[in-house]
Jmol script that loads the backbone (N, CA, C; Angstrom):
load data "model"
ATOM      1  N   UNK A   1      81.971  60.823  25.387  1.00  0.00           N
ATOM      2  CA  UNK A   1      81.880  60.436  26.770  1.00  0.00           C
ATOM      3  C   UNK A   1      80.553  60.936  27.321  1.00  0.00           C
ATOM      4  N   UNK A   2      79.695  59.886  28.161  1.00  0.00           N
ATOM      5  CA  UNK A   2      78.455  60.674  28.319  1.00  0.00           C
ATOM      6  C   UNK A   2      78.657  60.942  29.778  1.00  0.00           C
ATOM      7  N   UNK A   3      77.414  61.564  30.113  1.00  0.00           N
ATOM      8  CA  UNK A   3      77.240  62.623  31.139  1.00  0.00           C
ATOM      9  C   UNK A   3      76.666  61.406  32.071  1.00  0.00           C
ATOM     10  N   UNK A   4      77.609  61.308  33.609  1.00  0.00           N
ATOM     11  CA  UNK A   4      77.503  60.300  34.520  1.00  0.00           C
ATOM     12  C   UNK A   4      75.817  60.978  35.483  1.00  0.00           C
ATOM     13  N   UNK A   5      74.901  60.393  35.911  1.00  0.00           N
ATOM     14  CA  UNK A   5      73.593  60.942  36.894  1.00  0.00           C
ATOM     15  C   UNK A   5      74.425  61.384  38.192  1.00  0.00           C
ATOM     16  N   UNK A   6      74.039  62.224  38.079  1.00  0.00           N
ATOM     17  CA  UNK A   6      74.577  62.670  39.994  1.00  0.00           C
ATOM     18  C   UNK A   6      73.648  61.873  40.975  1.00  0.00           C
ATOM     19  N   UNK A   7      74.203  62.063  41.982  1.00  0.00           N
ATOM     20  CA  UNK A   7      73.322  61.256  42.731  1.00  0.00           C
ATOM     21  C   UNK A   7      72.438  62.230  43.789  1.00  0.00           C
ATOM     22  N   UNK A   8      71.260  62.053  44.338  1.00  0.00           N
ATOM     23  CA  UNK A   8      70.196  63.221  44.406  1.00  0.00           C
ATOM     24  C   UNK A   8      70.969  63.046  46.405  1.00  0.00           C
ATOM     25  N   UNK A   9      70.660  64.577  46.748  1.00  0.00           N
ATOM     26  CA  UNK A   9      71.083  64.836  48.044  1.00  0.00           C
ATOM     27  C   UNK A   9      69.792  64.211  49.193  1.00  0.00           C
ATOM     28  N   UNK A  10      70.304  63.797  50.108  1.00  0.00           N
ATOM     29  CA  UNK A  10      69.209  63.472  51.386  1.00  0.00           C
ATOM     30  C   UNK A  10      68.681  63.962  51.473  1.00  0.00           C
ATOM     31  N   UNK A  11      67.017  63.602  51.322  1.00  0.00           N
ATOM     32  CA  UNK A  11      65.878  64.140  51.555  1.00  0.00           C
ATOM     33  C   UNK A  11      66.186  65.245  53.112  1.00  0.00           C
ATOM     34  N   UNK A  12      65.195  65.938  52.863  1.00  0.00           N
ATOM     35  CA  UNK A  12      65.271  67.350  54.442  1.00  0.00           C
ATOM     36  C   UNK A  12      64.908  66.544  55.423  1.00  0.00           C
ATOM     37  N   UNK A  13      64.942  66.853  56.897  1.00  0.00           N
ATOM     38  CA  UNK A  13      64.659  66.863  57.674  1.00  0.00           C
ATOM     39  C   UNK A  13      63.046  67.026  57.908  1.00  0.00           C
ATOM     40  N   UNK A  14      62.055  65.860  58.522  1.00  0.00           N
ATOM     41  CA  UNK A  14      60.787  66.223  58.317  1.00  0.00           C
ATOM     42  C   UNK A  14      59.875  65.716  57.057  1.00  0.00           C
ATOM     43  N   UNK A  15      60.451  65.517  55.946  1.00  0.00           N
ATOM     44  CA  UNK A  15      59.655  65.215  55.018  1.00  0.00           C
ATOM     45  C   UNK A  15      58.774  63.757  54.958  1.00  0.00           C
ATOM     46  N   UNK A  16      58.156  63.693  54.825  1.00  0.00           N
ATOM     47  CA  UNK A  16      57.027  62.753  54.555  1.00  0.00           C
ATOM     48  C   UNK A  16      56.942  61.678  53.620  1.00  0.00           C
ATOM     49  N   UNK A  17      57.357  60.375  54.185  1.00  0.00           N
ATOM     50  CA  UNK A  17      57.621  59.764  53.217  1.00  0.00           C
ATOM     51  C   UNK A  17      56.469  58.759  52.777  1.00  0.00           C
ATOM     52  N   UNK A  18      55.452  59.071  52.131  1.00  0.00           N
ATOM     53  CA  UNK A  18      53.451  58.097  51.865  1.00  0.00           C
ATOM     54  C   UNK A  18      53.392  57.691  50.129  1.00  0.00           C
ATOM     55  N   UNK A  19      52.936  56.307  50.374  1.00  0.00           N
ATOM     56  CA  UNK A  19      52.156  56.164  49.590  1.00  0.00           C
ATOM     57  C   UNK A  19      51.188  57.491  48.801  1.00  0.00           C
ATOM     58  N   UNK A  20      51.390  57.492  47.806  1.00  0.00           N
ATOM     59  CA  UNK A  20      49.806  58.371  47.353  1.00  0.00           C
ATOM     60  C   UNK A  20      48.496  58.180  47.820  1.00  0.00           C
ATOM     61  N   UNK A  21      48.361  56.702  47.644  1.00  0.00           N
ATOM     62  CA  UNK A  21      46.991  57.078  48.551  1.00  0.00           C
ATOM     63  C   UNK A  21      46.918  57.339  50.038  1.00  0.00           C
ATOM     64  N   UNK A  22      47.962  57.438  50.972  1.00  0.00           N
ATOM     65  CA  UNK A  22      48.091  57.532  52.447  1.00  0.00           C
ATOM     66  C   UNK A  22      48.219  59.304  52.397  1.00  0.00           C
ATOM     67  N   UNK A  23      48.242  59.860  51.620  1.00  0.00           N
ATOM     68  CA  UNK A  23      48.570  61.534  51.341  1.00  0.00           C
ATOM     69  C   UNK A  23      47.317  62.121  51.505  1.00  0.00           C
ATOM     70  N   UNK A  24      47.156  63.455  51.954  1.00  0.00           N
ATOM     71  CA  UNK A  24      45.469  63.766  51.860  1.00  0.00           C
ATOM     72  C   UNK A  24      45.285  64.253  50.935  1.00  0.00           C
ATOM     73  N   UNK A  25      43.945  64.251  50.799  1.00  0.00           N
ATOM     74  CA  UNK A  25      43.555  64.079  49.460  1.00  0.00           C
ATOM     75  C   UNK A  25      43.865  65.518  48.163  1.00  0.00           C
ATOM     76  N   UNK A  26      43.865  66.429  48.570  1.00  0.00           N
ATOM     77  CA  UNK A  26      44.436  67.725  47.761  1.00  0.00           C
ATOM     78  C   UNK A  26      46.076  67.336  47.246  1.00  0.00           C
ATOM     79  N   UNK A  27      46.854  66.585  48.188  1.00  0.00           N
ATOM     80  CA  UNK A  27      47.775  66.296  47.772  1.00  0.00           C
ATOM     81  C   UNK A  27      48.153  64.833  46.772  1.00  0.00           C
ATOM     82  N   UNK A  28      47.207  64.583  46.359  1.00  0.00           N
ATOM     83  CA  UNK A  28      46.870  63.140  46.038  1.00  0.00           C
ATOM     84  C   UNK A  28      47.220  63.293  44.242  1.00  0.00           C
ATOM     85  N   UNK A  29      46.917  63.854  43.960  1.00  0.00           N
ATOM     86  CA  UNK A  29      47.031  64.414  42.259  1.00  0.00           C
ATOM     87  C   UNK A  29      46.910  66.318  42.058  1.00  0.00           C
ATOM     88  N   UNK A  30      47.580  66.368  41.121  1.00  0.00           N
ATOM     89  CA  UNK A  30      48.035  67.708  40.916  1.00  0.00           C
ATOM     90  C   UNK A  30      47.438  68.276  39.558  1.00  0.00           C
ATOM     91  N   UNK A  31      47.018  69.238  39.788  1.00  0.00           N
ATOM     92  CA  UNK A  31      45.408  69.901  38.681  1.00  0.00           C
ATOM     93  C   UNK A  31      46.167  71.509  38.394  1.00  0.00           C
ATOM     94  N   UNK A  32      46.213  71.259  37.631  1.00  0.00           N
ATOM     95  CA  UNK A  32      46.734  72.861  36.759  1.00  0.00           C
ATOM     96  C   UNK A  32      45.555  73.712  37.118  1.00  0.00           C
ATOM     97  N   UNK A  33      45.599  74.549  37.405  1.00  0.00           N
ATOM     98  CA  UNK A  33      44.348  75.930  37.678  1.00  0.00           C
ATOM     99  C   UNK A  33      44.497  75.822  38.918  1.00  0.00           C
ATOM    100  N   UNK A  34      44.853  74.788  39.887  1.00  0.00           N
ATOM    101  CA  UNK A  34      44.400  74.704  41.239  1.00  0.00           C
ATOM    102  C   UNK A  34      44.695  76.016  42.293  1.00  0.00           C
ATOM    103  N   UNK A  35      45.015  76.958  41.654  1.00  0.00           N
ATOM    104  CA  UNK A  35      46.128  77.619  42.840  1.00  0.00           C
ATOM    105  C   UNK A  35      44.944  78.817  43.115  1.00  0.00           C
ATOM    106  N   UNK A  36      45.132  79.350  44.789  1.00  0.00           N
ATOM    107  CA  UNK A  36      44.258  80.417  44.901  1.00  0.00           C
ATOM    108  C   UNK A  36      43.346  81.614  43.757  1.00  0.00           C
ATOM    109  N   UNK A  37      44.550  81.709  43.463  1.00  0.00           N
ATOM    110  CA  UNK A  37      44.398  82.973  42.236  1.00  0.00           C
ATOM    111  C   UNK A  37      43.204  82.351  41.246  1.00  0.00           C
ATOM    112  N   UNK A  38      43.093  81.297  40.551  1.00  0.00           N
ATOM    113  CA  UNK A  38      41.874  80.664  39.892  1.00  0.00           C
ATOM    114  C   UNK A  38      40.437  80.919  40.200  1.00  0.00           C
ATOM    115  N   UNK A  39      40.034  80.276  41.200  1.00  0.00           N
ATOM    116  CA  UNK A  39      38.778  80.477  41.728  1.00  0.00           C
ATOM    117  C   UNK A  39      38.124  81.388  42.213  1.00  0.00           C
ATOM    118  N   UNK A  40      36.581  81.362  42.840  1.00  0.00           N
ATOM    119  CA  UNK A  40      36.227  82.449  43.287  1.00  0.00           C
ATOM    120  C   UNK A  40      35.720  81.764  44.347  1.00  0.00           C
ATOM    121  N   UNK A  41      35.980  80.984  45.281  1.00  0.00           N
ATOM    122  CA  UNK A  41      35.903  80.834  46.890  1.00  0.00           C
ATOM    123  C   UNK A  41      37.341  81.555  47.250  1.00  0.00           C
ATOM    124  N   UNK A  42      36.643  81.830  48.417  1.00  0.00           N
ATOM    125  CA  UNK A  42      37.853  82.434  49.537  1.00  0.00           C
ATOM    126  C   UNK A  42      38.898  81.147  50.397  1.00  0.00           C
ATOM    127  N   UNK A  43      39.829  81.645  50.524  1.00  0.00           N
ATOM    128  CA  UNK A  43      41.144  80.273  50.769  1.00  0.00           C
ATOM    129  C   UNK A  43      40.753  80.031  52.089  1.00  0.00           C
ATOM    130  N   UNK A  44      41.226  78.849  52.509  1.00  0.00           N
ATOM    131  CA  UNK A  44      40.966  78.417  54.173  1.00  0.00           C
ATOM    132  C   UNK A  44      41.326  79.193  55.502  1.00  0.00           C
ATOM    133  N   UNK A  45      41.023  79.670  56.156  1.00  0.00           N
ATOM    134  CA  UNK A  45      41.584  80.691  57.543  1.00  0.00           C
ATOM    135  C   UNK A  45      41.148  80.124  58.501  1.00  0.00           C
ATOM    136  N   UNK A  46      42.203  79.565  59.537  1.00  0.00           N
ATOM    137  CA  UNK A  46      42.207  79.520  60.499  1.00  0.00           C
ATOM    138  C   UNK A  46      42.168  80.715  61.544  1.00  0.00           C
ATOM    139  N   UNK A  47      40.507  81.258  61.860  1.00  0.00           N
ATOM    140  CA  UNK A  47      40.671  82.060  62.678  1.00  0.00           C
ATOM    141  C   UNK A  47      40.747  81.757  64.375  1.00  0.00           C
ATOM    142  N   UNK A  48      40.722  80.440  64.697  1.00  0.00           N
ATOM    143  CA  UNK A  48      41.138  80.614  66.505  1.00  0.00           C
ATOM    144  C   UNK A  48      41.803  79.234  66.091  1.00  0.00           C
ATOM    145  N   UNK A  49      42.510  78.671  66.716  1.00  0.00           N
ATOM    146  CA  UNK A  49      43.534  79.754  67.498  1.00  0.00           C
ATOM    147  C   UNK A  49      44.152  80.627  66.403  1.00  0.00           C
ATOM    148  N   UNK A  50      44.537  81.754  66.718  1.00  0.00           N
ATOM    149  CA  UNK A  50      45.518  82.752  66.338  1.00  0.00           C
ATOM    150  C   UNK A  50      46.801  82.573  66.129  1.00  0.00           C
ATOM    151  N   UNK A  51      47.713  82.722  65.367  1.00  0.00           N
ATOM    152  CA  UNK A  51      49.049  82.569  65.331  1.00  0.00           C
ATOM    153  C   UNK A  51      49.646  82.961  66.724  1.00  0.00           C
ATOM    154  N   UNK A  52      50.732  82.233  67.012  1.00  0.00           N
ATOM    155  CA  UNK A  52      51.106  82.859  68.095  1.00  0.00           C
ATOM    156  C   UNK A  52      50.221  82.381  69.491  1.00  0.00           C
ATOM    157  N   UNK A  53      49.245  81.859  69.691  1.00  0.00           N
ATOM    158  CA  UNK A  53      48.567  81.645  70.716  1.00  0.00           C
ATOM    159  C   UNK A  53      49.244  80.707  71.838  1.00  0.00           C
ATOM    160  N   UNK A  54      49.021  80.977  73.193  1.00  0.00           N
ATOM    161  CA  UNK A  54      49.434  79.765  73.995  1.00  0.00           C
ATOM    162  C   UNK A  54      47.870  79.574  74.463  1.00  0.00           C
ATOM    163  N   UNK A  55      47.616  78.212  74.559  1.00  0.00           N
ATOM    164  CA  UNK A  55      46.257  77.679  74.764  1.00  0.00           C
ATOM    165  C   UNK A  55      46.738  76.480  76.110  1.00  0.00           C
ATOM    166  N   UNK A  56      45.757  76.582  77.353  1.00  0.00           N
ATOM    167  CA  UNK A  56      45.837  75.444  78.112  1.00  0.00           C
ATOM    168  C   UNK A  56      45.172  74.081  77.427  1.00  0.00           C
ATOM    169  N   UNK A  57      46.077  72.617  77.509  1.00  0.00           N
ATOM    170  CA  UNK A  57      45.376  72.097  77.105  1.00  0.00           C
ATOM    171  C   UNK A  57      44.147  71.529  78.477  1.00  0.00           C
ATOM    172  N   UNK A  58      43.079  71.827  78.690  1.00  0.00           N
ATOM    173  CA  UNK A  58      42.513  71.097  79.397  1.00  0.00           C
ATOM    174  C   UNK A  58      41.296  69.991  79.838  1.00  0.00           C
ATOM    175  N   UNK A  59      41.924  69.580  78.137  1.00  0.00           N
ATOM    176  CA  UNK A  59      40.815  68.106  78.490  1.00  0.00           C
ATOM    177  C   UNK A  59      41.528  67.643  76.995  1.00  0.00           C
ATOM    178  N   UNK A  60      40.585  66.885  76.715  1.00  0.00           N
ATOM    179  CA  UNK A  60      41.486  65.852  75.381  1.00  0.00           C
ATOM    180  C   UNK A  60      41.771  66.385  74.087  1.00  0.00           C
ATOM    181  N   UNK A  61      40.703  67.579  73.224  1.00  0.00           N
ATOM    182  CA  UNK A  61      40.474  68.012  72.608  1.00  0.00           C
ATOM    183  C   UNK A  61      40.735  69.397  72.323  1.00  0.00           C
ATOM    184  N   UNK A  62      41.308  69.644  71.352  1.00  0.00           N
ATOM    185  CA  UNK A  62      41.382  71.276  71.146  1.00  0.00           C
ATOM    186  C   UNK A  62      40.887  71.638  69.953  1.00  0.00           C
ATOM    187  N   UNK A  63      40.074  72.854  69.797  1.00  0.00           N
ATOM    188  CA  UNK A  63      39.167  73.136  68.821  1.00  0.00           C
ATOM    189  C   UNK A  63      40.064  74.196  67.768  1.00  0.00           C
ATOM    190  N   UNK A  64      39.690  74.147  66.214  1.00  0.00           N
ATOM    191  CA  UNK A  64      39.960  75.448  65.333  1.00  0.00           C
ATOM    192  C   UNK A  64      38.717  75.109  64.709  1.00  0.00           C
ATOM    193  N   UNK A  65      38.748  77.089  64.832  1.00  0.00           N
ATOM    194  CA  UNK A  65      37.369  77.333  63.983  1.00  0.00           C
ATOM    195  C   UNK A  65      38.037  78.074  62.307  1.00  0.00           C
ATOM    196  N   UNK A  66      37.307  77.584  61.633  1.00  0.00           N
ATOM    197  CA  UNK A  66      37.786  77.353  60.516  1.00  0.00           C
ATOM    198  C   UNK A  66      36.852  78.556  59.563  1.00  0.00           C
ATOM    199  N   UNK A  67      37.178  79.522  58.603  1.00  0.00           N
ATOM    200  CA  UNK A  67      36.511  79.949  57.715  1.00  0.00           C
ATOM    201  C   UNK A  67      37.288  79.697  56.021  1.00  0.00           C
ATOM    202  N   UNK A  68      36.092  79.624  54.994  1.00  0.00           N
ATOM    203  CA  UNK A  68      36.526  79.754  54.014  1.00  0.00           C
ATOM    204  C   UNK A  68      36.755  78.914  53.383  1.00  0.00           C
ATOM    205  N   UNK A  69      37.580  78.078  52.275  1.00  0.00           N
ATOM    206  CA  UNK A  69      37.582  77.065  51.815  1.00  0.00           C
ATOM    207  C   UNK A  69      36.873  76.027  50.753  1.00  0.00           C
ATOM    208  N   UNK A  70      37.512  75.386  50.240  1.00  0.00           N
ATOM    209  CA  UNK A  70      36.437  74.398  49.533  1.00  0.00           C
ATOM    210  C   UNK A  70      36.430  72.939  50.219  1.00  0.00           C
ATOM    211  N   UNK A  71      35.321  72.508  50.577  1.00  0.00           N
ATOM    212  CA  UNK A  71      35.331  71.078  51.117  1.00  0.00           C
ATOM    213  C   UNK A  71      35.777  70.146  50.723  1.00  0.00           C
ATOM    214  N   UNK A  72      36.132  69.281  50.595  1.00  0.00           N
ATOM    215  CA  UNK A  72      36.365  68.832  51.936  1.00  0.00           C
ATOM    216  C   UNK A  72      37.616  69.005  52.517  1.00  0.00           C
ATOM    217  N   UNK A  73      37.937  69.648  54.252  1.00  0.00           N
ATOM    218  CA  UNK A  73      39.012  70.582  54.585  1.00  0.00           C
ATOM    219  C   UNK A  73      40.187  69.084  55.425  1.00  0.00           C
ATOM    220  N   UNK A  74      41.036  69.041  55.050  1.00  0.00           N
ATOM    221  CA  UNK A  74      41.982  68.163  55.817  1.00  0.00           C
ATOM    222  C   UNK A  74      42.914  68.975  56.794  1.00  0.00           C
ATOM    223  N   UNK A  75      43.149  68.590  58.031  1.00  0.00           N
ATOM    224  CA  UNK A  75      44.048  69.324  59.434  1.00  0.00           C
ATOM    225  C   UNK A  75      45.287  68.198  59.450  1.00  0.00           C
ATOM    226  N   UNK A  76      46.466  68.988  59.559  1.00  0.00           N
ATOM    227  CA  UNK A  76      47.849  68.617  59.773  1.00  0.00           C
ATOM    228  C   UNK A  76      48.647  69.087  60.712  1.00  0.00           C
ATOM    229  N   UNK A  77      48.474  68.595  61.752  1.00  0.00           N
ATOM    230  CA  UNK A  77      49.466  68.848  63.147  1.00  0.00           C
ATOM    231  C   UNK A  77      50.855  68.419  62.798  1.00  0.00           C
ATOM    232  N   UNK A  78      51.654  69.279  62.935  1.00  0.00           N
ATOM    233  CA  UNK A  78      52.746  68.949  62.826  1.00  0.00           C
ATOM    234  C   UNK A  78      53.321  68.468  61.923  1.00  0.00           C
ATOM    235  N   UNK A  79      52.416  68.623  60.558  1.00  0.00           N
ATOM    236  CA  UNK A  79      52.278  68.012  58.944  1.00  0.00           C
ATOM    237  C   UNK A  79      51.910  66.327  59.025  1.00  0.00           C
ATOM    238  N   UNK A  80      51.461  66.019  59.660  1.00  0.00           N
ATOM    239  CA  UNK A  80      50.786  64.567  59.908  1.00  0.00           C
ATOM    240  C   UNK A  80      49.126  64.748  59.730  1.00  0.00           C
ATOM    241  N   UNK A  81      48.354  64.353  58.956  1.00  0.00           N
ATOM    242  CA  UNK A  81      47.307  64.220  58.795  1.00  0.00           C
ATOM    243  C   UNK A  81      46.604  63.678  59.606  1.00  0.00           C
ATOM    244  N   UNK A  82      45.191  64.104  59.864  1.00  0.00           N
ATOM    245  CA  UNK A  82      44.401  63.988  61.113  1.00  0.00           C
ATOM    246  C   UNK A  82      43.024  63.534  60.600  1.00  0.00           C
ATOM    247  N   UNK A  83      42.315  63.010  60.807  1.00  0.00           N
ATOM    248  CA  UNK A  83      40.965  62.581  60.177  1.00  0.00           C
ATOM    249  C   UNK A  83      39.937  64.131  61.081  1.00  0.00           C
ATOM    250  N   UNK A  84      39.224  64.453  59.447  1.00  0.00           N
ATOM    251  CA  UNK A  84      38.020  65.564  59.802  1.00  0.00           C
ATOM    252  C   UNK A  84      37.114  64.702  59.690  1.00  0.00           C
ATOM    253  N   UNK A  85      36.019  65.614  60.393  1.00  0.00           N
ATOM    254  CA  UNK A  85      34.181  65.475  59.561  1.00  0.00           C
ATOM    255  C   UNK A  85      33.935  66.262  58.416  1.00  0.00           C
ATOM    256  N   UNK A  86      33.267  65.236  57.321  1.00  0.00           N
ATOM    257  CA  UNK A  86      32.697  66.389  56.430  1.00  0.00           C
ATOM    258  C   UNK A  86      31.942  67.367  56.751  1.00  0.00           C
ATOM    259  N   UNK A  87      32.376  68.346  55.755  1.00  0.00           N
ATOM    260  CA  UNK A  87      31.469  69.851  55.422  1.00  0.00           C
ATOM    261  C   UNK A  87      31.532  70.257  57.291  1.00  0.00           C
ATOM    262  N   UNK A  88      32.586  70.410  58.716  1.00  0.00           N
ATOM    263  CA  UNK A  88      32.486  70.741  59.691  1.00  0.00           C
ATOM    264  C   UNK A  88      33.404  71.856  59.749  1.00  0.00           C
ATOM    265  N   UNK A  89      33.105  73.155  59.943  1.00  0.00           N
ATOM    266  CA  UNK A  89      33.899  74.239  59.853  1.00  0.00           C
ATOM    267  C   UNK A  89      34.356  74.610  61.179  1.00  0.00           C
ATOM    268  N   UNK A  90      34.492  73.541  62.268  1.00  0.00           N
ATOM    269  CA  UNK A  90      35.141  73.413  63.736  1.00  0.00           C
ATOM    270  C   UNK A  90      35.842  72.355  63.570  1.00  0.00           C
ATOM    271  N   UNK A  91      36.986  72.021  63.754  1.00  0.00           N
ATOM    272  CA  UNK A  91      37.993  71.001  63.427  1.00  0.00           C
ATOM    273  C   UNK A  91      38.713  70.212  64.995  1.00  0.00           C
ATOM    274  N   UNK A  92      38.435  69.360  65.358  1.00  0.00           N
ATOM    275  CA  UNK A  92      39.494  68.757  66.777  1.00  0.00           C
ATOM    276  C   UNK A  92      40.257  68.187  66.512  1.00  0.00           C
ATOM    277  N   UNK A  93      41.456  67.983  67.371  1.00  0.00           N
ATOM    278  CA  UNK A  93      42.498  67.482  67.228  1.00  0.00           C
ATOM    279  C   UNK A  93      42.743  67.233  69.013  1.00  0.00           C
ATOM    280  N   UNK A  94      43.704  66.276  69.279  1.00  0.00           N
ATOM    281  CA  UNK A  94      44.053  65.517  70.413  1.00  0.00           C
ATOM    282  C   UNK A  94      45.807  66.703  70.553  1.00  0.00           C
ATOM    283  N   UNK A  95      46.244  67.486  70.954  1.00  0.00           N
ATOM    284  CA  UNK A  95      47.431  67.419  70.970  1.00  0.00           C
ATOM    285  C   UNK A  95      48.362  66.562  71.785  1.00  0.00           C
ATOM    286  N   UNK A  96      49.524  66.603  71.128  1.00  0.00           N
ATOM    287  CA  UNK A  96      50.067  65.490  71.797  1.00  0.00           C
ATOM    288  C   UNK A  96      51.696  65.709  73.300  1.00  0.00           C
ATOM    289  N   UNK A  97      50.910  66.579  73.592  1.00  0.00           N
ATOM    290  CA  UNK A  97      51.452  67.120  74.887  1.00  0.00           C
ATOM    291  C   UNK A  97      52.140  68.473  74.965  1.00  0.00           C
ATOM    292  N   UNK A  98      52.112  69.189  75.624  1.00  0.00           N
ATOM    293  CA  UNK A  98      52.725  70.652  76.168  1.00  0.00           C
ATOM    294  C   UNK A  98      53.929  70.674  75.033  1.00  0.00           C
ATOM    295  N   UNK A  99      54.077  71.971  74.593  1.00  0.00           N
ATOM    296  CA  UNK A  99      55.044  72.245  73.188  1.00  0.00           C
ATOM    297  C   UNK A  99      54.552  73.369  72.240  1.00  0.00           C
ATOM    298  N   UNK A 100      55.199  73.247  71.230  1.00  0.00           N
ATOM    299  CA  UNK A 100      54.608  74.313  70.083  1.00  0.00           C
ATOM    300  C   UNK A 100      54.100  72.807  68.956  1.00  0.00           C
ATOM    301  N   UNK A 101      53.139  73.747  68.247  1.00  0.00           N
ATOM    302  CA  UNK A 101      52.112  72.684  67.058  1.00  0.00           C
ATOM    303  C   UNK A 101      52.059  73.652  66.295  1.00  0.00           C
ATOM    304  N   UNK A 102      52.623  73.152  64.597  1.00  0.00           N
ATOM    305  CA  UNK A 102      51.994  73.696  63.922  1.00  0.00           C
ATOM    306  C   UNK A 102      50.787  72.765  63.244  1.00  0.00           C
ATOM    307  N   UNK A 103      49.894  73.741  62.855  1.00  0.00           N
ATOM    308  CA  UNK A 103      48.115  73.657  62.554  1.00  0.00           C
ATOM    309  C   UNK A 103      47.896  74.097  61.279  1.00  0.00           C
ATOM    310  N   UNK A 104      47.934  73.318  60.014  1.00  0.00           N
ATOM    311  CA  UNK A 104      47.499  73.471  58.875  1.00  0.00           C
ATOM    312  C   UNK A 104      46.469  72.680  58.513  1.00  0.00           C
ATOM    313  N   UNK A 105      45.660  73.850  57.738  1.00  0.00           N
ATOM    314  CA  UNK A 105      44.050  73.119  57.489  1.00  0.00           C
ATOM    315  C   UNK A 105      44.547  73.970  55.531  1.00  0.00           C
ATOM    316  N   UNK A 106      44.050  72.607  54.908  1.00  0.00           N
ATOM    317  CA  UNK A 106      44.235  72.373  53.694  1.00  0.00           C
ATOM    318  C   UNK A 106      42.834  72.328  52.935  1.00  0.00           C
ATOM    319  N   UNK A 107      42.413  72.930  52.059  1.00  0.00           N
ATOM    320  CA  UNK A 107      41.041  72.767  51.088  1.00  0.00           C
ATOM    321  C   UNK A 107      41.396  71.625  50.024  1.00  0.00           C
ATOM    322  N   UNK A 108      40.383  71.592  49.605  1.00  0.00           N
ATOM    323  CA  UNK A 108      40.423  70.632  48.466  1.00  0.00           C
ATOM    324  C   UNK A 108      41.075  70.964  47.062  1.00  0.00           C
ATOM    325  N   UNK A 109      41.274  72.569  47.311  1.00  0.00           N
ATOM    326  CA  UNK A 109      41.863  72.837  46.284  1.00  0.00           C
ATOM    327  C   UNK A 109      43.167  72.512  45.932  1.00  0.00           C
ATOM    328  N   UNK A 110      43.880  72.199  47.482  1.00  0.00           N
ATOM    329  CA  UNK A 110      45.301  72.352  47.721  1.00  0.00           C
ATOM    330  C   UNK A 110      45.758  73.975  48.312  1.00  0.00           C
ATOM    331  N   UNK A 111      44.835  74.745  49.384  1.00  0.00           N
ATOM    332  CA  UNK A 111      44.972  75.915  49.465  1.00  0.00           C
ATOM    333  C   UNK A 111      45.168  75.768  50.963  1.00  0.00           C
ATOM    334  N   UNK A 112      46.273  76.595  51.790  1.00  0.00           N
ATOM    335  CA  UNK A 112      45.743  76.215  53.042  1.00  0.00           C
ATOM    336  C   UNK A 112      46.343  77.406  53.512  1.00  0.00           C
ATOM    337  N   UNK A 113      46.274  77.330  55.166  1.00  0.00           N
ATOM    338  CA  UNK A 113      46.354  78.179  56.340  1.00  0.00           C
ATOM    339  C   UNK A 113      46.952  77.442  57.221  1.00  0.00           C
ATOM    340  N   UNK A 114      48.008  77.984  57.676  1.00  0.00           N
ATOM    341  CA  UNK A 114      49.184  77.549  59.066  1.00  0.00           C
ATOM    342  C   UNK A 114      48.869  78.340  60.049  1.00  0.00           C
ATOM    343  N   UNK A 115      48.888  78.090  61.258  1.00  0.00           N
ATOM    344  CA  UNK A 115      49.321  78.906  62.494  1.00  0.00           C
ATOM    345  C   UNK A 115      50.333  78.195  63.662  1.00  0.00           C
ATOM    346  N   UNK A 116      50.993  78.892  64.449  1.00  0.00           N
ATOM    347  CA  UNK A 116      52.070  77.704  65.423  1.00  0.00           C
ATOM    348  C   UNK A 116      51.531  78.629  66.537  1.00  0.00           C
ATOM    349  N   UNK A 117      50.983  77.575  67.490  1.00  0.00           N
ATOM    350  CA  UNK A 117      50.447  77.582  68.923  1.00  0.00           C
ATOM    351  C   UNK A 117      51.665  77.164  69.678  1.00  0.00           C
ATOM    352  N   UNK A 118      51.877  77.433  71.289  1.00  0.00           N
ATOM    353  CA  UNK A 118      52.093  76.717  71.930  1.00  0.00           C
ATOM    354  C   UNK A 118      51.074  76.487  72.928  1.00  0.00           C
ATOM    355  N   UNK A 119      51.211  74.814  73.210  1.00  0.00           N
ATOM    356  CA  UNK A 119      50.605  74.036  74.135  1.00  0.00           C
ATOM    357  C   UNK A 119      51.082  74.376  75.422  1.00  0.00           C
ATOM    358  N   UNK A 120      50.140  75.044  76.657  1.00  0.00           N
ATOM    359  CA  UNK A 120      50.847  74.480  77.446  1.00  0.00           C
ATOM    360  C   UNK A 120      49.776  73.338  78.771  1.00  0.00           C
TER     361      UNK A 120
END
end "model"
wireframe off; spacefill off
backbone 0.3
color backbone group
């Protein structure tokens, strides 16, 4: 008698459902060595905003200044991908109204840095 497939549980809450090529690009294909510990650049840090920050929004744009990393750096509000400029170690984003955001900036390695702001 063989062994019946179970059937796989509902995806989580939140998850992302893309094409590969609609994925950014670190997440696009998967490279053995890739992980911090490998290299000798320093991983991505989001140093402003700060974890924890409440920021007014007051005009369209809100800035992170970015250290570290390998280029080219991709930003994920709320895990939704955001279009950067190359090689720009100041990153904008539009938020999308008064709330908490989380802010992940991703390297090319697949290495990144979170922080959760609230908007107000």
């Amino acid at each position: 008698m063989g062994v019946l497939p179970a059937a796989l549980p509902k995806a989580p809450k939140g998850v992302i459902f893309a094409a590969n090529n609609r994925l950014p690009v670190p997440l696009q294909r998967f490279r053995v060595g890739a992980m911090p510990s490998d290299g000798h650049q320093a991983a991505p840090r989001i140093m402003f905003p700060p974890n924890g920050a409440r920021l007014v929004a007051e005009g369209n744009e809100m800035a992170l200044k970015i250290a570290g990393g390998v280029a080219p750096l991709t930003l994920l509000v709320n895990g939704v991908p955001r279009p950067t400029q190359a090689g720009q170690r100041t990153l904008f984003f539009t938020p999308e109204g008064p709330g908490f955001a989380r802010l992940t900036v991703m390297d090319a390695r697949g290495v990144a840095d979170s922080v959760v702001i609230r908007i107000e």
